[in-house]
N, C-alpha and C positions, 0 to 999 in steps of 0.2 A: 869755437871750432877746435883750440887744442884741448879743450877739457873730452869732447867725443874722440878724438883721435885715439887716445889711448885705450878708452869704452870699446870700438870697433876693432882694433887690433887685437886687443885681448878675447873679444870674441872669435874673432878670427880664426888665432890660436888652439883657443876651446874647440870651436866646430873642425879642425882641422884634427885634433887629436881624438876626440870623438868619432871622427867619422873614418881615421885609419883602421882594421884590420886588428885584433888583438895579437900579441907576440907570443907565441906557445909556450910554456916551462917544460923543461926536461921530463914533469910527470906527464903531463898531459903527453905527451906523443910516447911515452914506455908505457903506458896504460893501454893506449891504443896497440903500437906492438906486440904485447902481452897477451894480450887476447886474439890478435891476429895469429903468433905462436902456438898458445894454445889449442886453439881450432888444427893448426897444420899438424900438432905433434897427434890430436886425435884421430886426422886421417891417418898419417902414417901409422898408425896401431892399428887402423882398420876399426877404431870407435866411430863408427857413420852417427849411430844416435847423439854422442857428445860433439861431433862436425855439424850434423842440422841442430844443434843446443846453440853453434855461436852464431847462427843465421836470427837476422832479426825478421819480423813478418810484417808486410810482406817485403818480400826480395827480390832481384832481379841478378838472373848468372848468365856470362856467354862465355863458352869452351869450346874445343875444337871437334868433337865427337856430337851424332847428330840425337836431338834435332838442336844442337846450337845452342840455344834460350829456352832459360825456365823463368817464367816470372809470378807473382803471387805469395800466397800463403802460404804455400808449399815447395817452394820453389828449391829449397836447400836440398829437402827431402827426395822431391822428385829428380833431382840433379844429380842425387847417389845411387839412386834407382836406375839409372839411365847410365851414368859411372859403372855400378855393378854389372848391368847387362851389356855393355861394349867391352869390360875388359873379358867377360866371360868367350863373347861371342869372336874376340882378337886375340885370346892365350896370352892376356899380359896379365901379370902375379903380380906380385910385391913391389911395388907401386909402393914410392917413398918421394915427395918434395920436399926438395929443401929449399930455404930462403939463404938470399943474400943480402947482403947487409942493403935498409929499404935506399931508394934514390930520391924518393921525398915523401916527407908523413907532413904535409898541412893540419893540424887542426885549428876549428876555428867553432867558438864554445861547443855546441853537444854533435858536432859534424867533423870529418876526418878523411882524409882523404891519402892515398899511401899506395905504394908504387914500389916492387919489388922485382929485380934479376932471383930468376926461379932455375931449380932444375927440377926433371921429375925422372927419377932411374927408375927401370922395372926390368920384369923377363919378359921376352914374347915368343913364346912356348920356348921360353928355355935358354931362348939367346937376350943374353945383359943389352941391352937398349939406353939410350940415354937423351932428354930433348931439353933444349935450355928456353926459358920461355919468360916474357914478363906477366907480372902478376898484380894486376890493381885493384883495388877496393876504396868501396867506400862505408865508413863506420860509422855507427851512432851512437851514442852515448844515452844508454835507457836506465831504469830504476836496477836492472839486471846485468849491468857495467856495460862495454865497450858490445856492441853488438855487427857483423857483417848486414849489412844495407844491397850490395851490389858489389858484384865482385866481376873481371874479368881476364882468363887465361891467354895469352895469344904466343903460339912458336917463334922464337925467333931462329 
């Protein structure tokens, strides 16, 4: 019996630390970042083609302008299209978000999950507008780096 004692424990151990959760490195969640950034600096340029480059396929998006949800293969794409034609249709310009530093980046091996205090400033026909919003996504890690999986806008 004492000779299994130590056999069982020690497995114990093993299955216990196997079966936790990996601990992220500093790279892994600034990779993820990085391309969450990315993607944001290329709306704010009004690059829509390099904003649907960081949507992975398919996607899933919910924002506050209708119809709400894009999901699919096209989902980044149609969500700019539908972006473009509500700011036209509301007189809001220059449309710029910014992130705040994230409130949590999970990754956990090629999965990511990331949660950001947002703002988004624009004109609406001309008057400076301002909405503070949170901003969550979830990212994948493809042959093509860090890619947007699902992402969602909500006002706060």
């Amino acid at each position: 019996m004492k000779i299994r004692r130590p056999l069982i424990v020690t497995l114990t151990a093993a299955f216990a630390l196997l079966s936790a959760p990996a601990v992220c490195s500093a790279s892994d969640t600034s990779g993820v970042t990085a391309a969450i950034e990315h993607a944001v600096v290329a709306f704010n340029k009004g690059d829509m083609n390099a904003w649907t480059a960081a949507c992975d396929s398919p996607a899933s998006i919910i924002d506050n302008f209708s119809p709400f949800k894009w999901q699919g293969s096209r989902a980044c794409a149609d969500w700019a299209s539908a972006y473009t034609a509500n700011a036209k249709k509301n007189g809001i310009t220059n449309g710029v978000v910014t992130l705040g530093t994230p409130w949590h980046v999970l990754v956990d091996g090629e999965h990511a999950y990331v949660v950001y205090p947002a703002t988004f400033t624009y004109k609406q026909r001309g008057k400076p507008m301002k909405d503070n919003a949170t901003f969550a996504l979830t990212m994948t890690n493809t042959r093509s780096g860090w890619l947007i999986s699902e992402w969602a806008w909500s006002d706060r």
